[in-house]
VEXKE-491004 format. One record per residue: residue in one letter; x, y, z of N, C-alpha, C in turn. Coordinates in steps of 0.2 Angstrom, whole numbers, padded with zeros to 4 digits, always signed. Layout:
# residues N
aXYZXYZXYZ ...
# end
This chain:
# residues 332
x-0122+0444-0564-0122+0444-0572-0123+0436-0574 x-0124+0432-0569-0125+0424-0572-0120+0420-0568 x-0122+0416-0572-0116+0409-0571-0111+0410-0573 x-0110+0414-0581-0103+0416-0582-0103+0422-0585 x-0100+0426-0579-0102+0434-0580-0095+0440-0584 x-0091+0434-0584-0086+0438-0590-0088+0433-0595 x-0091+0429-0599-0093+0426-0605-0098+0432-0608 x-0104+0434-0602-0106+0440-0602-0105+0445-0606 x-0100+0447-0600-0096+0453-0602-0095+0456-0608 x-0090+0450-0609-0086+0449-0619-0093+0449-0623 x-0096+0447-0623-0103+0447-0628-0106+0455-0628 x-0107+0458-0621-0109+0465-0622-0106+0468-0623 x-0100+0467-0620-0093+0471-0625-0092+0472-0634 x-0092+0465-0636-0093+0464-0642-0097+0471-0646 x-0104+0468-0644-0110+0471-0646-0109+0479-0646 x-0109+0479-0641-0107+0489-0641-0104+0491-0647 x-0097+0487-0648-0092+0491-0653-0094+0488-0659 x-0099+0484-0660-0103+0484-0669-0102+0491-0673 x-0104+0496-0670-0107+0500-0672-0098+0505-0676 x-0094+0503-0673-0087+0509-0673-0081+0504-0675 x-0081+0499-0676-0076+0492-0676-0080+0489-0682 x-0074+0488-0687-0074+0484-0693-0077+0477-0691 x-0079+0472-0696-0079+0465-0692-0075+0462-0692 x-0069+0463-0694-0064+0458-0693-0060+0461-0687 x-0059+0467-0685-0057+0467-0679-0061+0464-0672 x-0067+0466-0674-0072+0464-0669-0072+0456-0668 x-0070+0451-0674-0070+0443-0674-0063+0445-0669 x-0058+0449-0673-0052+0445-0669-0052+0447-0661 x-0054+0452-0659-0056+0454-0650-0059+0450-0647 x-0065+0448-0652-0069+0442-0645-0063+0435-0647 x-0063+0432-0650-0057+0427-0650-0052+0428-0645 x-0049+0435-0646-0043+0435-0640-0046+0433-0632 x-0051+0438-0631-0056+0437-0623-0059+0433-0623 x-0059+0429-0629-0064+0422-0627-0057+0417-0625 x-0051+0417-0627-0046+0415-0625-0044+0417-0618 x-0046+0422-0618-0046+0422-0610-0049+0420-0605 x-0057+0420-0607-0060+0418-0603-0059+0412-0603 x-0059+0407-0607-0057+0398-0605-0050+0399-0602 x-0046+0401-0600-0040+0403-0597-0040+0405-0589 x-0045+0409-0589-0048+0412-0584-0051+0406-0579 x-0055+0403-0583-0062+0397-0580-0056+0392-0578 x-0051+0391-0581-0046+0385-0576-0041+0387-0572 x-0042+0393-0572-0038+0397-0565-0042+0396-0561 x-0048+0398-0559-0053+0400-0556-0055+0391-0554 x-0054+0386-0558-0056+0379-0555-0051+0377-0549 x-0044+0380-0550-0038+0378-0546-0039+0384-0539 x-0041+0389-0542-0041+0396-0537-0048+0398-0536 x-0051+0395-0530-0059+0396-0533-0059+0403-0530 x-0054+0407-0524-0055+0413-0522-0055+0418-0528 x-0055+0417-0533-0054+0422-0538-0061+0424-0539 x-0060+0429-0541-0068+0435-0543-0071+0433-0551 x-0077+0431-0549-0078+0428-0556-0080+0433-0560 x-0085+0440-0556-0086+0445-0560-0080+0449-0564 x-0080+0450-0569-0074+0457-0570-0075+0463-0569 x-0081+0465-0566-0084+0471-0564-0081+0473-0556 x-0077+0467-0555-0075+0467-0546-0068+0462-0545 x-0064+0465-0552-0058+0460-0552-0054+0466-0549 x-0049+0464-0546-0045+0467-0544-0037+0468-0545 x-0033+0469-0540-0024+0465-0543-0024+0458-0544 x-0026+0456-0540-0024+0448-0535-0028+0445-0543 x-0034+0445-0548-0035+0443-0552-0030+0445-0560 x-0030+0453-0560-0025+0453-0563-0019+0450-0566 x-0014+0450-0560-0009+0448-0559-0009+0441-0559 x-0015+0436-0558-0014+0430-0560-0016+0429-0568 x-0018+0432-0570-0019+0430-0578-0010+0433-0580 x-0010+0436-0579-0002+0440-0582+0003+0434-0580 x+0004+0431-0574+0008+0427-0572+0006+0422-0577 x+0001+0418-0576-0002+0412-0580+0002+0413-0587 x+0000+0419-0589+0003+0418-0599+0011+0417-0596 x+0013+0420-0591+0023+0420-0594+0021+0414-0590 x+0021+0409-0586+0022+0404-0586+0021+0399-0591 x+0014+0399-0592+0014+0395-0601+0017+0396-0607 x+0022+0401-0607+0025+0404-0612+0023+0407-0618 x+0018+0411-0615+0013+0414-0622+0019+0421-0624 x+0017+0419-0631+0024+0426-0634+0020+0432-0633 x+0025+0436-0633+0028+0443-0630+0021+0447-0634 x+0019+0446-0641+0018+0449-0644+0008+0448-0642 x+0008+0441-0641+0001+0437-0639-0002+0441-0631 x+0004+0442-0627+0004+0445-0620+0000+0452-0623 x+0004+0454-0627+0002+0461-0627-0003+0463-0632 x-0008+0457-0634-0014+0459-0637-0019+0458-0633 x-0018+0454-0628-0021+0451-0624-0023+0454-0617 x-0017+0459-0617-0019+0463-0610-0022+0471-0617 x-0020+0470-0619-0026+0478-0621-0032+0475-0624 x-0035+0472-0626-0041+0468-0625-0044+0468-0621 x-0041+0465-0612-0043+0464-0607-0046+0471-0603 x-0040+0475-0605-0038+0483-0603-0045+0488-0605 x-0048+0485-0612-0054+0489-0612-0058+0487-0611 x-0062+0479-0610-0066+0474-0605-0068+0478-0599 x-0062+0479-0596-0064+0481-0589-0064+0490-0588 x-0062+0493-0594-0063+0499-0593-0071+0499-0594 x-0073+0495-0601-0082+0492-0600-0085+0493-0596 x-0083+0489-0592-0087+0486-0585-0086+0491-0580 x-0082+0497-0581-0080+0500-0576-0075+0501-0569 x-0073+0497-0573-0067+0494-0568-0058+0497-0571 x-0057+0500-0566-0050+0504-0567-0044+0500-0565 x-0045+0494-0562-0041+0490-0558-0035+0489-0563 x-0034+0488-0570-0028+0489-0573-0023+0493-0575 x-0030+0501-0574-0025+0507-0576-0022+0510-0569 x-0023+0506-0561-0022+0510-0559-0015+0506-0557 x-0015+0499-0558-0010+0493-0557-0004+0497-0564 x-0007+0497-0567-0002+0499-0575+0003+0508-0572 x-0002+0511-0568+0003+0520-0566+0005+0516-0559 x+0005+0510-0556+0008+0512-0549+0014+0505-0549 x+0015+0501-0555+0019+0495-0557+0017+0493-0563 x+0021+0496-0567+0018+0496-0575+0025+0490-0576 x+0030+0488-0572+0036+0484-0573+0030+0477-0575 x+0026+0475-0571+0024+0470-0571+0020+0466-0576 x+0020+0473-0582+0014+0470-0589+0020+0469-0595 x+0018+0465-0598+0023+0463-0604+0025+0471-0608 x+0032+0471-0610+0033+0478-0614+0033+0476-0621 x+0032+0484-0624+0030+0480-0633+0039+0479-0634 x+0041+0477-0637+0045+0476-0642+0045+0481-0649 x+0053+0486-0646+0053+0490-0650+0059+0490-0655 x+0064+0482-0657+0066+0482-0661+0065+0481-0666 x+0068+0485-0671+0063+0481-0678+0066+0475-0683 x+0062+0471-0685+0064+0467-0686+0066+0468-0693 x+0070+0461-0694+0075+0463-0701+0069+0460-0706 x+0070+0465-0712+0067+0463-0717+0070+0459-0724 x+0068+0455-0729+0070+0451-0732+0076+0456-0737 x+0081+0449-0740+0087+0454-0745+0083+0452-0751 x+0088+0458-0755+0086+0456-0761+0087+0448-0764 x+0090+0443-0762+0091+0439-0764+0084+0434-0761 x+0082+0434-0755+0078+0431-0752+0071+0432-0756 x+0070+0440-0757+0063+0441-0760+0062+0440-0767 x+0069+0438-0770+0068+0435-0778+0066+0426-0777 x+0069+0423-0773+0066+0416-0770+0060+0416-0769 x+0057+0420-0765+0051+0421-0764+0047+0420-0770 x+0049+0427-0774+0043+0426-0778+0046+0421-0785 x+0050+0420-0784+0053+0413-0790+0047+0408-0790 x+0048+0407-0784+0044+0401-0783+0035+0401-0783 x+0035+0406-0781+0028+0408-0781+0024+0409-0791 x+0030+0408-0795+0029+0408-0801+0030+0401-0803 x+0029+0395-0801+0030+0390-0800+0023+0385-0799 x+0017+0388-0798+0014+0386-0794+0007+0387-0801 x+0005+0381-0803-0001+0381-0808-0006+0382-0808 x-0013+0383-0811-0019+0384-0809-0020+0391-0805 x-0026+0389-0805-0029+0396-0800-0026+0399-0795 x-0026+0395-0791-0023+0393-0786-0016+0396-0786 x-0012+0394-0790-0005+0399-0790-0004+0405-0793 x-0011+0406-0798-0012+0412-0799-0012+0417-0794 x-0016+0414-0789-0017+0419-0784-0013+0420-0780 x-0010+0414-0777-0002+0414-0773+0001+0420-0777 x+0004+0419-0782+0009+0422-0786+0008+0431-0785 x-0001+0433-0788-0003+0437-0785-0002+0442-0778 x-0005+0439-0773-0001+0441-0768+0004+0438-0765 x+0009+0438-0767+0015+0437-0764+0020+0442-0769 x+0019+0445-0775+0019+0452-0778+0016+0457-0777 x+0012+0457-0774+0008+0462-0773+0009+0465-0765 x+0009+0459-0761+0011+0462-0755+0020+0465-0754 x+0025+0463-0759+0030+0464-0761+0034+0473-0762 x+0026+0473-0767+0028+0478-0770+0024+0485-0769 x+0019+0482-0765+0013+0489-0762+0016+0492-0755 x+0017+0486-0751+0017+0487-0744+0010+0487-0740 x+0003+0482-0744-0001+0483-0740+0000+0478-0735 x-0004+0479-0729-0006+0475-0721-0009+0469-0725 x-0008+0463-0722-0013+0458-0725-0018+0458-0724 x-0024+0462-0721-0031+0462-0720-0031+0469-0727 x-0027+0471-0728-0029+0478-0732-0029+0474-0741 x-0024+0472-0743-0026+0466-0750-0031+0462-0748 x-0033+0459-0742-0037+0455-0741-0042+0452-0744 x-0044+0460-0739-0050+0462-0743-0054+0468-0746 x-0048+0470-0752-0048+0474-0757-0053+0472-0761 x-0057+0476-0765-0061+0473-0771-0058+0475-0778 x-0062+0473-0781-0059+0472-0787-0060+0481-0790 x-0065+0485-0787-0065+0491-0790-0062+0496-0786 x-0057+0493-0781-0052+0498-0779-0045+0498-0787 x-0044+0495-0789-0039+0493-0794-0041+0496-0800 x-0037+0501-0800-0038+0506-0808-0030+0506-0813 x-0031+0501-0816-0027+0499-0821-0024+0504-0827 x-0028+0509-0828-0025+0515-0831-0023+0520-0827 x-0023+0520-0820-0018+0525-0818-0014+0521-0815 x-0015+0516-0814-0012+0509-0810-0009+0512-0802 x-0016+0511-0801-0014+0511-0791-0022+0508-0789 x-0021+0508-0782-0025+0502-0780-0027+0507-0773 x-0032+0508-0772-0036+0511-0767-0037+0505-0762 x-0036+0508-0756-0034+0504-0749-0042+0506-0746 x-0047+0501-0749-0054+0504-0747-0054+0500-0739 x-0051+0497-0736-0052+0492-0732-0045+0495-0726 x-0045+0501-0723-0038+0501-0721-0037+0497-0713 x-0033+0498-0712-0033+0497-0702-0035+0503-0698 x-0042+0500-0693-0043+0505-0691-0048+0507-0695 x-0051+0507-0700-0055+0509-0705-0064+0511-0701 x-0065+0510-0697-0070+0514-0694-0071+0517-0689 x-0060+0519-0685-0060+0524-0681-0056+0528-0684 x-0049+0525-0682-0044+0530-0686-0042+0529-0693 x-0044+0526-0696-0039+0521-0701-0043+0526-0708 x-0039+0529-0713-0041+0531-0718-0038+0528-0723 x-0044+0530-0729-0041+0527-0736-0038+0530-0738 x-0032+0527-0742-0025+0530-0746-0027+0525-0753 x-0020+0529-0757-0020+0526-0763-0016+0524-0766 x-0012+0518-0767-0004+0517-0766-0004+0517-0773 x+0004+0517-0777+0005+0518-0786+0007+0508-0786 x+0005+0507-0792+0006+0500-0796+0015+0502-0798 x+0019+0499-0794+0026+0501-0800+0026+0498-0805 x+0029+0499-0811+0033+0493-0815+0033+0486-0814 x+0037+0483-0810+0039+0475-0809+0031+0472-0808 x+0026+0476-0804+0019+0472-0802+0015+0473-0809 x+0016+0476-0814+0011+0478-0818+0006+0473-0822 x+0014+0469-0825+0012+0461-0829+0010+0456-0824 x+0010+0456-0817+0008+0451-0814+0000+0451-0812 x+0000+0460-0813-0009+0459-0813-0010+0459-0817 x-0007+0460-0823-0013+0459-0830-0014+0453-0832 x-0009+0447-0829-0011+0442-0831-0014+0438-0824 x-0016+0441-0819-0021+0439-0813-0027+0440-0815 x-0027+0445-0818-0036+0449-0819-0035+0445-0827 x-0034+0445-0830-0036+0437-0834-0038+0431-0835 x-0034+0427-0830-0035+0422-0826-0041+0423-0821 x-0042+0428-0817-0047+0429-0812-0056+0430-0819 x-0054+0433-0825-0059+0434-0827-0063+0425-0830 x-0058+0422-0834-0059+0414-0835-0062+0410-0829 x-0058+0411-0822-0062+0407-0818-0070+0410-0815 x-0071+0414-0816-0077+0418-0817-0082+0414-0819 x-0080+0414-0828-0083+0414-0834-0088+0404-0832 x-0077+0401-0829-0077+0393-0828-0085+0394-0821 x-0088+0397-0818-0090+0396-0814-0097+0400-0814 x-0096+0404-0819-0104+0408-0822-0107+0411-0820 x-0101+0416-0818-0100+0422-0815-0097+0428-0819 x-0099+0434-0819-0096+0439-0825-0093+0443-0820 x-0093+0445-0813-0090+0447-0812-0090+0446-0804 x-0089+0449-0796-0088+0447-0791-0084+0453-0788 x-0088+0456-0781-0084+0460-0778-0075+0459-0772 x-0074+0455-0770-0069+0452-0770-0063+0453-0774 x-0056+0455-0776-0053+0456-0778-0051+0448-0778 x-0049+0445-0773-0045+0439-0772-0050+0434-0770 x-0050+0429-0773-0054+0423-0769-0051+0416-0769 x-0053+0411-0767-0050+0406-0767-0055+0400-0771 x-0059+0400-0766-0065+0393-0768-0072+0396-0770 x-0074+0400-0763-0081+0405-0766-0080+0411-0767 x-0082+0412-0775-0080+0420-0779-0083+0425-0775 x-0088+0423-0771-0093+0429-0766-0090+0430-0760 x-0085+0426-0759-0081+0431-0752-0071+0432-0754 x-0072+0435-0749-0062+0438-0750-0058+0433-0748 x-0053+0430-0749-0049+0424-0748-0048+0426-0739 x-0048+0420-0736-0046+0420-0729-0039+0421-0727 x-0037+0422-0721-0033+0424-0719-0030+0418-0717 x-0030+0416-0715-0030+0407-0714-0027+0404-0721 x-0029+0405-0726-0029+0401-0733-0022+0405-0734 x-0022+0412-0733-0017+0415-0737-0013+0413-0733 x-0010+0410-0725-0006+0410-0721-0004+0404-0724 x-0011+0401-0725-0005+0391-0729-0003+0391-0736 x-0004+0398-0740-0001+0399-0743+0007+0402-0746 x+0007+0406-0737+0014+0408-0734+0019+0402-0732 x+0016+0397-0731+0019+0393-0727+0022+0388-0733 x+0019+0387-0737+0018+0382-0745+0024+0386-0749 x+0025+0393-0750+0030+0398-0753+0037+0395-0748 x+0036+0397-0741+0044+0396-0738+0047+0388-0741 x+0040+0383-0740+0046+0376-0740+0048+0376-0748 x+0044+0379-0750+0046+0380-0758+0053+0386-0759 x+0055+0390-0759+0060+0397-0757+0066+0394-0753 x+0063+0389-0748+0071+0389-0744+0070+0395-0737 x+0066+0401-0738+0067+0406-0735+0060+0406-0729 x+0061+0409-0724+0057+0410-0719+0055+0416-0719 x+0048+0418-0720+0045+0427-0719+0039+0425-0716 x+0035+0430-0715+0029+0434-0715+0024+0439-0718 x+0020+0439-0718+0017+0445-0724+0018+0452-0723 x+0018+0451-0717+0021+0458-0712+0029+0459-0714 x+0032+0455-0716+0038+0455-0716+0040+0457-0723 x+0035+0455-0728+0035+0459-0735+0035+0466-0736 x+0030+0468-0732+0028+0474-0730+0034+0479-0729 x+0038+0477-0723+0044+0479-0722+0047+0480-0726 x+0050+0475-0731+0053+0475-0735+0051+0479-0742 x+0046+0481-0741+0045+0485-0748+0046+0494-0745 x+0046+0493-0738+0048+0501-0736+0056+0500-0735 x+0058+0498-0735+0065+0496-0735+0069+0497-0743 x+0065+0496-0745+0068+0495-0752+0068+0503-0757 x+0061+0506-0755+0060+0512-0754+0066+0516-0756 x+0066+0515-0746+0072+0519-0743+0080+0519-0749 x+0080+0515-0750+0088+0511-0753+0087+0514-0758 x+0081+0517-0761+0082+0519-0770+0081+0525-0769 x+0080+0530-0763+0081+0536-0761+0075+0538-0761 x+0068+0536-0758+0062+0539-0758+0063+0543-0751 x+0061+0548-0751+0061+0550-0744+0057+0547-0738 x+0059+0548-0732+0054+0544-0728+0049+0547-0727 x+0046+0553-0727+0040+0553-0727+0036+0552-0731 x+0036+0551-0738+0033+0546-0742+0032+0540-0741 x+0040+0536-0740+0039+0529-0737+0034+0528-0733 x+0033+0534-0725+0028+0533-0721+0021+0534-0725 x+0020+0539-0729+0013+0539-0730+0011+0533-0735 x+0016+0530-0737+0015+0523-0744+0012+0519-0739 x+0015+0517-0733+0013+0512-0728+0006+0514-0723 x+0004+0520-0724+0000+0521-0721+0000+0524-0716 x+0007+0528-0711+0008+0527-0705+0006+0535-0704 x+0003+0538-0698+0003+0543-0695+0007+0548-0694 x+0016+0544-0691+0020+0548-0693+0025+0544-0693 x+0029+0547-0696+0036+0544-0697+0043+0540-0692 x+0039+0543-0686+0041+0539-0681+0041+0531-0681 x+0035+0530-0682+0029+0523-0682+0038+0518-0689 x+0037+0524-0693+0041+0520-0699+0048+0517-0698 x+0051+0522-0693+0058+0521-0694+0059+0517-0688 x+0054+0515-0682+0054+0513-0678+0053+0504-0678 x+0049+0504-0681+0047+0498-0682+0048+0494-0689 x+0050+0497-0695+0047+0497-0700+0055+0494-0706 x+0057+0502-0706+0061+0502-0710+0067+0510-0710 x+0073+0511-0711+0075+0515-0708+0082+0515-0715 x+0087+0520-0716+0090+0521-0724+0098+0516-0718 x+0100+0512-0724+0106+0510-0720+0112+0514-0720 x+0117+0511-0718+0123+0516-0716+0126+0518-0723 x+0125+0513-0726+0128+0514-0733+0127+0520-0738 x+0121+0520-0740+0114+0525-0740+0116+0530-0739 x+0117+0532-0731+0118+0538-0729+0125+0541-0730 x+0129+0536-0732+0136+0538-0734+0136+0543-0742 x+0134+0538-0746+0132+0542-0752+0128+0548-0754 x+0124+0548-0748+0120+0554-0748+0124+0560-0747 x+0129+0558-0741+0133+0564-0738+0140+0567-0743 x+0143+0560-0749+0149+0561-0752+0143+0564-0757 x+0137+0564-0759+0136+0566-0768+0133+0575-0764 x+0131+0578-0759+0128+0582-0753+0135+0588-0758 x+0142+0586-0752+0146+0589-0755+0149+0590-0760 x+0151+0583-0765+0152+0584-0771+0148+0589-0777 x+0140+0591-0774+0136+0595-0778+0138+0602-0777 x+0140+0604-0767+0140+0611-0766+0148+0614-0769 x+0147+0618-0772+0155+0623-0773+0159+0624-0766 x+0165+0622-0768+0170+0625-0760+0170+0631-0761 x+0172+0635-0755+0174+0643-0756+0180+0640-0761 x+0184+0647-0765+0191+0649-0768+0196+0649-0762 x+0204+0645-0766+0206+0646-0762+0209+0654-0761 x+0206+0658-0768+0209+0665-0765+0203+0670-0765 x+0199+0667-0760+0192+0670-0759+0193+0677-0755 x+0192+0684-0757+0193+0687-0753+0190+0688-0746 x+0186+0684-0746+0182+0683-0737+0189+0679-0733 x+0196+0674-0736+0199+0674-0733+0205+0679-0734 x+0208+0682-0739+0210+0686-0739+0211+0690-0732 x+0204+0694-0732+0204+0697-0727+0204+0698-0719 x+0206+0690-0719+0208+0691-0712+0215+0693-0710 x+0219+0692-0716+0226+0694-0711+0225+0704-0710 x+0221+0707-0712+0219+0715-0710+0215+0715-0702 x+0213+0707-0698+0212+0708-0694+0216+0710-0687 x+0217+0712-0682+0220+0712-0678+0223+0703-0672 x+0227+0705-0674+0231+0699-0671+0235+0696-0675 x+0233+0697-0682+0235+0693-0687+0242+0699-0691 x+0251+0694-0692+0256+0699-0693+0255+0698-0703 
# end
């Protein structure tokens, strides 16, 4: 395969899933394997015995990329993108060497992390978006924007991303998730509701968004969100320093993912059922929700059980069903 025949690889790898893989997962795949491969290439300088083809990797190469990451302390979450990446690279090239390493010492590969993490209080997401209404110009219009909107939807930050402006129906006020996750395997489109609190936030977005328009001589632009150029979707990168610009402003530490949480949490707390909360999020089942996601607290479930009985009627204390057991035998 050449001079370098897993750089190779990863390129006909790529190539093939054009056809069935959004682009943005497709960018982020080859970035993780191309991560690997300059990782790989300085192993292989120290380790020249290593197989440079991936069509003829075996444990002994495996096991040295796996060890490499926990020595350099790559997180848990990175290990674990990075080997299912790898996992279908080599399934590519036809090589089993990981799935048969994974049924015969599956201890040896990073485990996912299955607790879930905490999501913001109500105190910390009024911070949040306190601040986010603090912020002038275009530019905070749109902060302000999402950081309401991922609050109050629960969408993935690739799904506001790069929503357009004709998924958003202001008269029925909900927002068509044309862009889902998974969107060219599994991934379908849903149609989340605009509540109350976010209403006036987008009306006065899509106002400001129509002026900057106007300022720039444009009547109108597929992009729901943009930054600099009105012909593309605001980056993922851009929106991340404008997560970063909200904390030192807020006091508070989150993630977008971590709003998300918090709007299925909040759900839960006003007594949405969870299988709603799972279909609002997009999830397949309800497991996915309560596991990693969002889950009713103890509290919640306390009231549920005291308002449960307070609504059913107790038997009578002179119900004839007990009455009649002193007529049964045993009974003087």
């Amino acid at each position: 395969m050449g001079r370098y025949p897993l750089k190779k690889a990863i390129g006909e790898f790529v190539k093939a899933r054009k056809a069935y893989y959004a682009p943005t997962s497709l960018t982020t795949t080859e970035s993780v394997l191309s991560t690997v491969e300059r990782e790989y290439a300085d192993l292989r300088a120290t380790n020249p015995e290593l197989e440079a083809d991936p069509a003829n990797w075996g444990e002994r190469e495996v096991m040295t990329i796996l060890l490499a990451m926990r020595q350099n302390g790559v997180a848990r979450n990175t290990q674990l993108t990075r080997v299912s990446a790898l996992k279908q690279l080599l399934r590519f090239v036809g090589n089993g060497a990981m799935d048969k390493m994974r049924a015969k010492s599956p201890q040896v590969f990073p485990r996912q992390e299955t607790e879930r993490k905490p999501s913001l209080d109500e105190d910390q997401l009024s911070k949040v978006l306190t601040a986010s209404d603090s912020i002038r110009g275009w530019r905070g219009e749109c902060i302000r924007f999402v950081a309401w909107t991922y609050a109050y939807t629960g969408l993935r930050l690739n799904e506001l991303r790069m929503a357009e402006y004709a998924d958003l129906d202001t008269k029925a006020w909900t927002l068509r998730v044309s862009h889902p996750k998974g969107e060219r395997t599994y991934g379908t489109q849903r149609i989340v509701p605009i509540p109350e609190p976010l209403r006036s936030v987008i009306t006065r977005f899509l106002s400001v968004r129509e002026r900057e328009l106007a300022r720039k001589g444009l009547f109108d632009t597929k992009p729901l969100v943009f930054a600099y150029n009105p012909k593309r979707p605001v980056t993922k990168q851009t929106v991340q320093r404008w997560k970063v610009e909200l904390e030192g402003m807020s006091g508070v530490e989150f993630t977008m993912h971590g709003l998300r949480r918090t709007y299925g949490q909040n759900l839960l707390n006003r007594g949405v059922a969870l299988e709603s909360v799972s279909l609002a999020l997009g999830h397949s089942s309800t497991l996915t929700t309560e596991k990693h996601y969002c889950r009713k607290n103890a509290d919640s479930a306390r009231l549920e059980i005291v308002r449960a009985f307070e609504e059913s009627t107790p038997p009578s204390v002179n119900s004839p069903l007990i009455d009649r057991k002193k007529q049964l035998p045993g009974y003087a």
